[in-house]
N, C-alpha and C positions, 0 to 999 in steps of 0.2 A: 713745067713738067708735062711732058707727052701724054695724052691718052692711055689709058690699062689695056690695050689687046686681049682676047677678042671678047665682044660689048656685044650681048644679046639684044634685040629690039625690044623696047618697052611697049606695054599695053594701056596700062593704067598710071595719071598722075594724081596725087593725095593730097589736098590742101590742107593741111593742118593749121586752124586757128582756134588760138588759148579764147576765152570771151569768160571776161569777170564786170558782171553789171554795165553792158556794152550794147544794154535794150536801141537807144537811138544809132549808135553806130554800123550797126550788124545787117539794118535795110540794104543802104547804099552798098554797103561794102559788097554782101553775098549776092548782089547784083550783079556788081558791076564786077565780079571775077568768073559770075557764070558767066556774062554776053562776050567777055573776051576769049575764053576759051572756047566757047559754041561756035564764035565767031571765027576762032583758029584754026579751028577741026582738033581741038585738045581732049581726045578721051580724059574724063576729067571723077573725082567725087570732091565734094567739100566738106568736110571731117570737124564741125564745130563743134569745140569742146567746152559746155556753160562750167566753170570753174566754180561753181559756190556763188551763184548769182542771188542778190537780194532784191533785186526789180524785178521786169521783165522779161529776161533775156531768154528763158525757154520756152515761156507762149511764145515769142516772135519769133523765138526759130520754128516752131512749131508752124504759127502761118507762114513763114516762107518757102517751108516744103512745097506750099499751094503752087507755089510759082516756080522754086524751083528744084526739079528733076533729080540735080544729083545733089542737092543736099540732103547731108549722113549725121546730123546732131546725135550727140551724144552727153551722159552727163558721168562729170568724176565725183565720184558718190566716195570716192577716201579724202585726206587730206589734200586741204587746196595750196597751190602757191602755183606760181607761173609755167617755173620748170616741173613739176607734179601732172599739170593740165596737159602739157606737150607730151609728155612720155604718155598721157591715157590717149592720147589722140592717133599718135605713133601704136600703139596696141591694139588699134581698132581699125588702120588703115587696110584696106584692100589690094591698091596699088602698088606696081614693082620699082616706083621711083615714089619722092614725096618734094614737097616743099612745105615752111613754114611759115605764114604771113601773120600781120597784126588782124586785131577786128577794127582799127579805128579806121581804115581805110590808109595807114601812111605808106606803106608798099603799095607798087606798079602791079596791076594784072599784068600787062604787055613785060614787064619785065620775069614777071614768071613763066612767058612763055618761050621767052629768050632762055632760061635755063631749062627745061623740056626741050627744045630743040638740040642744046649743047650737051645734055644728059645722053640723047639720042644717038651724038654724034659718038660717043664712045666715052665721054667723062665721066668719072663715079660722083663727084661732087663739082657745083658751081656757088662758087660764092660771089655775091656782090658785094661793090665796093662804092660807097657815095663820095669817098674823095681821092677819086682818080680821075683823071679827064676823063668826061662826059659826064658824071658823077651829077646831083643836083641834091640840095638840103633848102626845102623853103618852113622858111619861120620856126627853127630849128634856137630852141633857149638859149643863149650864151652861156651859160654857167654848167647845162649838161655839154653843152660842144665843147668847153676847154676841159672838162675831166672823161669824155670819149677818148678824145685824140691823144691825151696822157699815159690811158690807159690801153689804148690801141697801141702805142710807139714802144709800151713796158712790153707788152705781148711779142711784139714784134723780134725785137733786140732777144727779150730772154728765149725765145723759140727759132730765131734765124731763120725768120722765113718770110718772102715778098707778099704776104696782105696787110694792109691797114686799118680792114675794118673787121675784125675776129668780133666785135660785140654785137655786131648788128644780125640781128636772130632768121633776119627774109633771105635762106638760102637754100638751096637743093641738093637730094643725094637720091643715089642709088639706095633702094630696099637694101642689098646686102652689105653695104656702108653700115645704116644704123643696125642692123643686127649683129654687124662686126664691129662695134664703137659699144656693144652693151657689157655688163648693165652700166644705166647713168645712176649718177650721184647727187647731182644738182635739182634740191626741190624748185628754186627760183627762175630768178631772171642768169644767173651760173650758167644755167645749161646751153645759151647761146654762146658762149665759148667753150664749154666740153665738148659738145659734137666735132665743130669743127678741128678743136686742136688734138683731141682723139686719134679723128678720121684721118689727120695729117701723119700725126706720128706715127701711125700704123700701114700707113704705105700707099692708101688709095690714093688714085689720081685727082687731080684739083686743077681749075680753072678760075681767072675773075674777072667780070665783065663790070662796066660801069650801074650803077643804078640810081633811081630816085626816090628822093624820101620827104614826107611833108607831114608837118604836123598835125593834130587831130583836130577834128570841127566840134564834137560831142564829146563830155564826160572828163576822168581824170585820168592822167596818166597812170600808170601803175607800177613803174617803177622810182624806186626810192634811193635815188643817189648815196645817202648816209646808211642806208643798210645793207649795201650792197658793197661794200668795201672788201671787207673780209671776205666775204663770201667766193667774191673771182677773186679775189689772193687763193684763199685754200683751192678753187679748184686747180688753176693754174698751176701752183705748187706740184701737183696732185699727178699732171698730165707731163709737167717737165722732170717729177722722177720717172716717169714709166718711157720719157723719150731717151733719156740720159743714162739709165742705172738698170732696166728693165731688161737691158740682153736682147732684148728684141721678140720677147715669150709673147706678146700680145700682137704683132705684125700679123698683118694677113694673111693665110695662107696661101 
């Protein structure tokens, strides 16, 4: 799909990261996505959202403002769950473009900046993709890879459309994308397919670049394969009546 003509310059990029009890994770991470962006010349803020943390995770964000500059913590003081934490982070952001990265450090800085520059270029949304060439997955579970790629190919088929990684939550959009894709529905881990299949259906432009993903050093996952079943069914559901039956009332204008 072509670029949206014509793509005003962006000023500011929004790092949206959910953090539920992610005390050890959250150092390296908010580190190592400031030195790359500083590094880039990435007008940048980093939008950590402590989701109902029961350790640490807001005193250390708290010290790491020491160090660094544009971290913007924030706390979701209503109900927690994944997609809950994203949408308070998305509410708070400054910037006219955003992305959404893990705290465990399993997203690429360098690859966020690959979509900042593509955003730049005139794209409203960029998604990455781990199993496309170039693509990379290290130490990635066998049991969550065969029901990704399951769930990825169902997506795929029932929305007729060339991505295969619609779950994978590390991707970027234009501010008037998620303001044109509201309101969300998905308190959870859902909501990393409603944006993007949203934002499809409703006509912005979309690109996908390859990316890298690596599992976590610190803590536990937080997504629960068994409870999350239903949950992307209903949304799913949800987004192919509105692509199919919807007359096109929710399209961009």
């Amino acid at each position: 799909m072509p670029a949206h003509p014509p793509a005003s310059a962006l000023s500011l990029y929004s790092i949206v990261i959910p953090a539920h009890n992610e005390e050890e994770s959250l150092p390296p991470t908010v580190r190592a996505i400031h030195e790359v962006m500083a590094r880039e010349g990435v007008p940048h803020e980093i939008v950590v959202v402590d989701d109902g943390s029961r350790d640490r995770t807001w005193a250390v964000l708290q010290e790491l403002k020491k160090s660094v500059p544009t971290l913007a913590p924030v706390q979701n003081l209503g109900r927690n769950g994944f997609g809950r934490a994203v949408i308070c982070g998305l509410n708070h952001i400054k910037g006219d473009a955003c992305t959404i990265m893990m705290a465990d450090a399993s997203d690429s800085p360098e690859d966020a900046v690959k979509y900042w520059r593509l955003l730049n270029e005139g794209w409203e949304c960029v998604f990455g993709s781990r199993f496309i060439k170039g693509g990379e997955v290290i130490d990635y579970p066998k049991v969550k890879l065969t029901v990704n790629r399951l769930a990825n190919f169902l997506v795929r088929i029932g929305f007729n459309i060339a991505l295969n990684d619609t779950t994978n939550a590390f991707k970027a959009y234009r501010r008037t994308v998620i303001e044109g894709c509201r309101p969300f529905l998905s308190p959870h881990f859902n909501l990393t397919v409603e944006i993007p299949l949203k934002a499809i259906v409703r006509g912005y432009s979309w690109t996908v670049i390859p990316i890298s993903w690596r599992n976590r050093k610190y803590g536990e996952p937080k997504l629960k394969i068994k409870e999350m079943g239903s949950r992307y069914f209903f949304i799913c559901a949800y987004v192919w009546l509105e692509k199919y039956f919807s007359r096109g009332d929710y399209r961009r204008q």
